[in-house]
C-alpha positions as CSV (number, residue, x, y, z in Angstrom):
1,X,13.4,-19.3,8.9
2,X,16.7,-20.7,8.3
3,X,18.2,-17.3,8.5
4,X,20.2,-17.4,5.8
5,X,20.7,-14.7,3.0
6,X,21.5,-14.9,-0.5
7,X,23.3,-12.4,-2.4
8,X,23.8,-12.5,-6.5
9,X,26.7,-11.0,-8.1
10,X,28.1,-10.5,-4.7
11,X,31.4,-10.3,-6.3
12,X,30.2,-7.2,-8.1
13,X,31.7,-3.2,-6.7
14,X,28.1,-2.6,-4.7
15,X,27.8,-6.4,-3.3
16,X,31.5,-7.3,-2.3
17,X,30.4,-3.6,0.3
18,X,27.0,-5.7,1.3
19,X,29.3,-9.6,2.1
20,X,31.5,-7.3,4.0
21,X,29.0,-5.6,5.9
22,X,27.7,-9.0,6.6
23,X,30.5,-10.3,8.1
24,X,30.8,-7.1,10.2
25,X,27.1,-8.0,11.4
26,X,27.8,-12.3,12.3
27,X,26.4,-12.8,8.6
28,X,27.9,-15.4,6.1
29,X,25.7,-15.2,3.3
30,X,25.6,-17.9,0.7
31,X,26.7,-16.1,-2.8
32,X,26.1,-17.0,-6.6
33,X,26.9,-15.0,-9.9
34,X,27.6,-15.2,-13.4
35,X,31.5,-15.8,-13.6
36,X,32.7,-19.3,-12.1
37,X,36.5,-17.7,-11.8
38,X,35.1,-14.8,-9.9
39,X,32.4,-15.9,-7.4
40,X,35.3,-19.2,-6.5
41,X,37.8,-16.3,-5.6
42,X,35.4,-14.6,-4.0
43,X,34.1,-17.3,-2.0
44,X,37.2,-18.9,-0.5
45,X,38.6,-15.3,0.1
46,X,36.0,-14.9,2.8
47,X,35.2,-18.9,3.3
48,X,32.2,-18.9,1.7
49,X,29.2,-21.4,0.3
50,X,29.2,-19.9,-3.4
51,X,27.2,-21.6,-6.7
52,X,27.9,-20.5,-10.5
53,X,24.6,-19.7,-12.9
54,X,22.7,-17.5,-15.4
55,X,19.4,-16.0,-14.2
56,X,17.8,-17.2,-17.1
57,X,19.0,-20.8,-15.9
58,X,15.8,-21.2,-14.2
59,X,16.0,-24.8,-12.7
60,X,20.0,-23.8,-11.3
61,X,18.4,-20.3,-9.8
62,X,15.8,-21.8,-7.9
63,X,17.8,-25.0,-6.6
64,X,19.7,-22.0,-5.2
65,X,17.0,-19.7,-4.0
66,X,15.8,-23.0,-2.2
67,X,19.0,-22.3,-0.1
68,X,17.8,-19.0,1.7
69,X,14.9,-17.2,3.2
70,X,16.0,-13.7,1.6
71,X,17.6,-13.0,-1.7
72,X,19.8,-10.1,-2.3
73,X,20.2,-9.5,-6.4
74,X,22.8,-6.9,-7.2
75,X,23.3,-8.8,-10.4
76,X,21.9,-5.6,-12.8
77,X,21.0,-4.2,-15.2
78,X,18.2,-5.1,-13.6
79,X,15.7,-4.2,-16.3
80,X,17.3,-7.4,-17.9
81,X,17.2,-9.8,-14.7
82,X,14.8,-8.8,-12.0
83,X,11.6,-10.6,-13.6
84,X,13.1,-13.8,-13.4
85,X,14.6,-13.1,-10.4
86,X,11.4,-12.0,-9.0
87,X,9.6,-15.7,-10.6
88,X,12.5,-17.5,-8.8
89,X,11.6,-15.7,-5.4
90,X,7.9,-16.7,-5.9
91,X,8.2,-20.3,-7.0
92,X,10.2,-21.0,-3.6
93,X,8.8,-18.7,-1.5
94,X,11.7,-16.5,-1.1
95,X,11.8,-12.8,0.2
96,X,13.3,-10.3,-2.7
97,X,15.1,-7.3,-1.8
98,X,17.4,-5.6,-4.9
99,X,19.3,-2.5,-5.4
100,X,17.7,-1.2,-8.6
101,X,17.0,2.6,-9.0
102,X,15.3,1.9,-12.3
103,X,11.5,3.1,-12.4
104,X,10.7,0.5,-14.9
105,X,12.0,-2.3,-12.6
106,X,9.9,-1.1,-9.7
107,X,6.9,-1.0,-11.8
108,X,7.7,-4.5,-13.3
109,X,7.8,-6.0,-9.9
110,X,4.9,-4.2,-8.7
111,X,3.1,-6.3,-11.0
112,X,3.7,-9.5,-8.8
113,X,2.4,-7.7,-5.3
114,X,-0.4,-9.6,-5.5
115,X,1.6,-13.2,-6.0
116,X,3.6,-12.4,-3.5
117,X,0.9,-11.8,-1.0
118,X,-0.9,-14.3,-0.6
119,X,2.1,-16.3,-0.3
120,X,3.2,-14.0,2.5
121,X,6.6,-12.6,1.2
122,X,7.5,-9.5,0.8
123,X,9.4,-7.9,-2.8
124,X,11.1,-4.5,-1.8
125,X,13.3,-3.9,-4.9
126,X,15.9,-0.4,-3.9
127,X,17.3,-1.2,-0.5
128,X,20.2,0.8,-1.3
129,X,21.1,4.3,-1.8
130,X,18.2,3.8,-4.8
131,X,16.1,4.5,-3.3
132,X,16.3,4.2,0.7
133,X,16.8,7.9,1.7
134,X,14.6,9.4,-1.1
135,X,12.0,7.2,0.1
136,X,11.9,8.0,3.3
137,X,12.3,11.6,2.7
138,X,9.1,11.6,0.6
139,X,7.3,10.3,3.2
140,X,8.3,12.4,5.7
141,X,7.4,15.4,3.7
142,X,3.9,14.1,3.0
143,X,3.8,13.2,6.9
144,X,3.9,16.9,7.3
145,X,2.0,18.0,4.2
146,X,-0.7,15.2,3.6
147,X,-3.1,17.7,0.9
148,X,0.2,17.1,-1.1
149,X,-0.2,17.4,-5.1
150,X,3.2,18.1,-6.3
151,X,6.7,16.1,-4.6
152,X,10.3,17.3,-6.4
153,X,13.6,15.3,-5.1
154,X,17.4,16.1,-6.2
155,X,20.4,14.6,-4.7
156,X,24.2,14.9,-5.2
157,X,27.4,13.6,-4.0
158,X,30.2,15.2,-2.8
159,X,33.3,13.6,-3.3
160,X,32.3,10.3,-4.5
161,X,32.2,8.5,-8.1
162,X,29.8,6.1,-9.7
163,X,30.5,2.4,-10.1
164,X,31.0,0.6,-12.8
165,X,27.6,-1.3,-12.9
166,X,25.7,2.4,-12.4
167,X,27.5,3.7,-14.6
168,X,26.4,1.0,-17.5
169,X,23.1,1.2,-16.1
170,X,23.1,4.9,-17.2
171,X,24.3,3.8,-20.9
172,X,21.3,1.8,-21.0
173,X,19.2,4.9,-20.9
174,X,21.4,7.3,-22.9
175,X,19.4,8.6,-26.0
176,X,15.7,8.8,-23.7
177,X,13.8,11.4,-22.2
178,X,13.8,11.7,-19.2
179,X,10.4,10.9,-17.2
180,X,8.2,12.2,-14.5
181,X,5.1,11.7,-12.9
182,X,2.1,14.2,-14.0
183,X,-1.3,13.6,-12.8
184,X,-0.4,10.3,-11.6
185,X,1.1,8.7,-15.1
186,X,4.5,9.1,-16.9
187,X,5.8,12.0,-19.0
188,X,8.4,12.4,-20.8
189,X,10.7,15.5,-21.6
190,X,13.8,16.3,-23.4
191,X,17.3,15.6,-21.0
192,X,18.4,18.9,-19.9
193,X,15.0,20.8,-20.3
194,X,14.2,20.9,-16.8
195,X,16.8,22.2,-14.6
196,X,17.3,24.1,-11.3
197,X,19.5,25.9,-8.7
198,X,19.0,23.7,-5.3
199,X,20.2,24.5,-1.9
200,X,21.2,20.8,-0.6
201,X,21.7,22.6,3.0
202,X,25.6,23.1,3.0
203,X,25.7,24.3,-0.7
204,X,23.9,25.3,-4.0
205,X,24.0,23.5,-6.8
206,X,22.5,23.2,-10.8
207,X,20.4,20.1,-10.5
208,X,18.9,18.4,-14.0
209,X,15.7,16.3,-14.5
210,X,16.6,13.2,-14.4
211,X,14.4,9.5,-14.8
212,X,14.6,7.6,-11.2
213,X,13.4,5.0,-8.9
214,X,11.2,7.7,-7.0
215,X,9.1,8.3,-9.4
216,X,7.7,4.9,-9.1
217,X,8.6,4.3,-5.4
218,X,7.5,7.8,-3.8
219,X,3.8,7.4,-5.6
220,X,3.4,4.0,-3.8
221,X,4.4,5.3,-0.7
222,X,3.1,9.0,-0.7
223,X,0.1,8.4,-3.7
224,X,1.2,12.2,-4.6
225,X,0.2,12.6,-8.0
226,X,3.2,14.8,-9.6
227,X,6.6,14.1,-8.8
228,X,10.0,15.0,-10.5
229,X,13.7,13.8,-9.3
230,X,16.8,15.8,-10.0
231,X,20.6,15.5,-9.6
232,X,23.2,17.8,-9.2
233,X,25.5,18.3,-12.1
234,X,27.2,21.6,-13.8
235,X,26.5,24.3,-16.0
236,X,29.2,22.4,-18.5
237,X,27.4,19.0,-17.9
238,X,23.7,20.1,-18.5
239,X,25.1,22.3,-21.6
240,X,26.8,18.4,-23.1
241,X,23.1,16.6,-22.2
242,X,21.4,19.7,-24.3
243,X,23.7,19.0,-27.1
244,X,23.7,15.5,-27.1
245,X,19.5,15.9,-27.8
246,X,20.5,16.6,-31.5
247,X,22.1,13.1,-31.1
248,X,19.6,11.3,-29.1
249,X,19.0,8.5,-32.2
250,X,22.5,8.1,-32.3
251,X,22.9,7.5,-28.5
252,X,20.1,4.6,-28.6
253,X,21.7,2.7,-31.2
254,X,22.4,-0.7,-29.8
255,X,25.9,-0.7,-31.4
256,X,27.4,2.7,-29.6
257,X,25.8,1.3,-26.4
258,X,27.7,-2.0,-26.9
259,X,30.9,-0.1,-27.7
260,X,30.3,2.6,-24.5
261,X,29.5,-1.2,-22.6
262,X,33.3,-2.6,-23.4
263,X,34.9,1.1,-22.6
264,X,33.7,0.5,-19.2
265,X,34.9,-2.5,-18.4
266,X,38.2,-1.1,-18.8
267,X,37.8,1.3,-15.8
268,X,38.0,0.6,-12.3
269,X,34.9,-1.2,-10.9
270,X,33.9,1.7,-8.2
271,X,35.5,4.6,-6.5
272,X,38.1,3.6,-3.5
273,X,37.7,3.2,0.0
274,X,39.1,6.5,1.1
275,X,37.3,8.4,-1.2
276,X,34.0,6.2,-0.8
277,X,34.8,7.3,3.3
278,X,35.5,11.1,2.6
279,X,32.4,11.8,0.3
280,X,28.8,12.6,1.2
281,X,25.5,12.1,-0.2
282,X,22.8,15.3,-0.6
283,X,18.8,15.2,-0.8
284,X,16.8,17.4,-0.6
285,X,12.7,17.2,-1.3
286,X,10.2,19.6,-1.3
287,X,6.0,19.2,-1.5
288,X,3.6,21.7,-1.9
289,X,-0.2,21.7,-2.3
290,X,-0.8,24.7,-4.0
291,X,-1.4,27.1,-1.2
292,X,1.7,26.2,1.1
293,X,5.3,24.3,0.5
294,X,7.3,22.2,2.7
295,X,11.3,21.7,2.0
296,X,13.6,18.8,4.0
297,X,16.8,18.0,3.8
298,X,18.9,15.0,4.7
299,X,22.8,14.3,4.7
300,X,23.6,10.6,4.4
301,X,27.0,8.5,4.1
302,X,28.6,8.0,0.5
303,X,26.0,6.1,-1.5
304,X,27.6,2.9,-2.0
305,X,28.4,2.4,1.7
306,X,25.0,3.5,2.3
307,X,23.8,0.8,0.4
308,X,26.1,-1.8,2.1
309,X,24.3,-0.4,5.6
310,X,20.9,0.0,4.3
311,X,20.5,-3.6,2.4
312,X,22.1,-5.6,5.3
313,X,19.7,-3.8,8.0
314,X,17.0,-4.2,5.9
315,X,17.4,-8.6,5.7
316,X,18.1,-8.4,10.0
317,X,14.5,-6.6,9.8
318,X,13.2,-9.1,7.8
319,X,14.7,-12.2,10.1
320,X,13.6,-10.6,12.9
321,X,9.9,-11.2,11.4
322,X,9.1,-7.6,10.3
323,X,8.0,-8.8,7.3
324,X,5.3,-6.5,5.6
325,X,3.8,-8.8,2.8
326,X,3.5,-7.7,-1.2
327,X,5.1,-5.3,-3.4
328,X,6.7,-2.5,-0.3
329,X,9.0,0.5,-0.5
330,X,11.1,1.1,1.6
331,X,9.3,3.4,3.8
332,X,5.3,1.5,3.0
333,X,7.7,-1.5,4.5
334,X,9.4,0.2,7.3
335,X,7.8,3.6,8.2
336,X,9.8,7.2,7.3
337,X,12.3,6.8,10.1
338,X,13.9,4.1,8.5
339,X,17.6,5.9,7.4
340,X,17.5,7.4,10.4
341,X,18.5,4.0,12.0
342,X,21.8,4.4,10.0
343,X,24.7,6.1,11.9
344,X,25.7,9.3,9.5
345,X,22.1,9.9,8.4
346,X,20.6,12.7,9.4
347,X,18.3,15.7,8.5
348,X,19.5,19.2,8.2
């Protein structure tokens, strides 16, 4: 291994946290995105190697990936870049690592386990808040319930606000149902339907239904056939989503997405330091088999800073040769004690 680590759309909210980590940890990674003006600015503000390409610019993306032994792509929505991403990876025998929470995208690049196998890399899409400390929380909970049939997950932040890129990666899905996992495949259900009081530990809380990483990720790493995620929201919030349902054909149209799209890009790319250092995330999980249930919960840093910890520790793994090859999760790659390695994680 060269040791060196790639990042796209490092000049993004969530990967300007994971080139500063870096640099905290003796890393200078070699960066890339979209925007020439930004990813320059970028570069030479830290004194970095930087290059300038589209994901779809297959023969530019690869002569880049050639660079590095581990990619890190924070350039989402990720339902729109990961396969090629993913190709890329294969065709020069790079290790993948994103931060996607998207189910869809975890079950895209399951689909090239196999590839990456028997070419002995390893693809572990959410090494960030999505879907690190869910992750390992479900498989702690099976750990201690392994006749498991049914797996529910919530979290919520204190104090903290979404990004800019999250926050268009929830527009992309405005108008759907949301979906679980029943009897080992998808279902879906109107937004709002399923909802729930949940004591995170520290506080109650109305949680909704929502459609998440985990439902992918904590069947691959737990096999538990039934499994629904929820986040914490308000009785004003949940009464909106039930309202919007009447809307929900309206809310897929391409054109009001587009519109919502440029409204963002007005706002502020992600929440500020002092409130990214004063908020908190919540989980809380809970299995059951049908005769006996088993809660957890867990307490973690704000999730964006968690993500900066969780992706950079998870590359020094991989240099260090812990390298588990195929499609992993977090926790298949790493075992369930994985966030506890991260100072401010901790179970309640």
């Amino acid at each position: 291994m060269t040791n060196n680590l790639l990042i796209y759309g490092a000049y993004g909210y969530t990967g300007r946290l994971i080139v500063e980590e870096c640099l905290e940890q003796g890393i200078k990674p070699i960066i890339a995105g979209r925007s020439a003006d930004k990813a320059m600015a970028y570069a030479n503000k830290h004194g970095l190697e930087y290059d300038v390409f589209e994901i779809s610019e297959r023969a530019k993306l690869e002569k880049w990936l050639k660079r590095g032994d581990i990619v890190v792509h924070c350039g989402g929505p990720f339902i729109h870049t990961a396969k090629e991403m993913v190709q890329g990876c294969l065709a020069t025998n790079t290790h993948y690592l994103d931060i996607t929470g998207e189910f869809q995208v975890f079950d895209l690049i399951k689909e090239y386990g196999e590839k990456a196998k028997e070419k002995g890399l390893m693809l572990l899409p959410g090494v960030g808040f999505d879907v690190v400390p869910s992750d390992c929380l479900a498989k702690h909970l099976h750990s201690k319930l392994p006749s498991a049939t049914d797996l529910k997950l919530a979290f919520v932040s204190k104090g903290g606000k979404l990004s800019r890129g999250t926050a268009k990666t929830m527009i992309e899905n405005l108008g759907e149902p949301q979906t679980r996992r029943r009897d080992g495949d998808y279902e879906g259900v109107p937004m709002g339907k399923s909802a729930r009081v949940i004591d995170y530990g520290e506080f109650k809380q109305i949680s909704m239904g929502i459609s998440w990483g985990d439902i992918s990720t904590a069947h691959h790493s737990t096999r538990i056939p039934n499994i629904e995620v929820f986040s914490g929201t308000t009785e004003q919030q949940l009464a909106k989503v039930k309202k919007a349902l009447r809307l929900s054909f309206m809310l897929r149209s391409k054109t009001i997405k587009n519109f919502l799209m440029k409204q963002m890009d007005k706002r502020p790319d992600g929440p500020k330091e002092n409130r990214r250092k004063e908020s908190n995330m919540y989980l809380w999980g809970e299995v059951t088999d049908g005769t006996q249930s088993i809660e957890a919960r867990l307490k973690t840093p704000n999730g964006y800073t968690l993500t900066a910890l969780t992706s950079v520790l998870i590359a020094q793994k991989i240099f260090a040769g812990e390298i588990k090859p195929g499609f992993q999760t977090p926790s298949s790659a790493f075992g369930e004690d994985l966030i506890l390695e991260i100072e401010g994680c901790s179970y309640l």
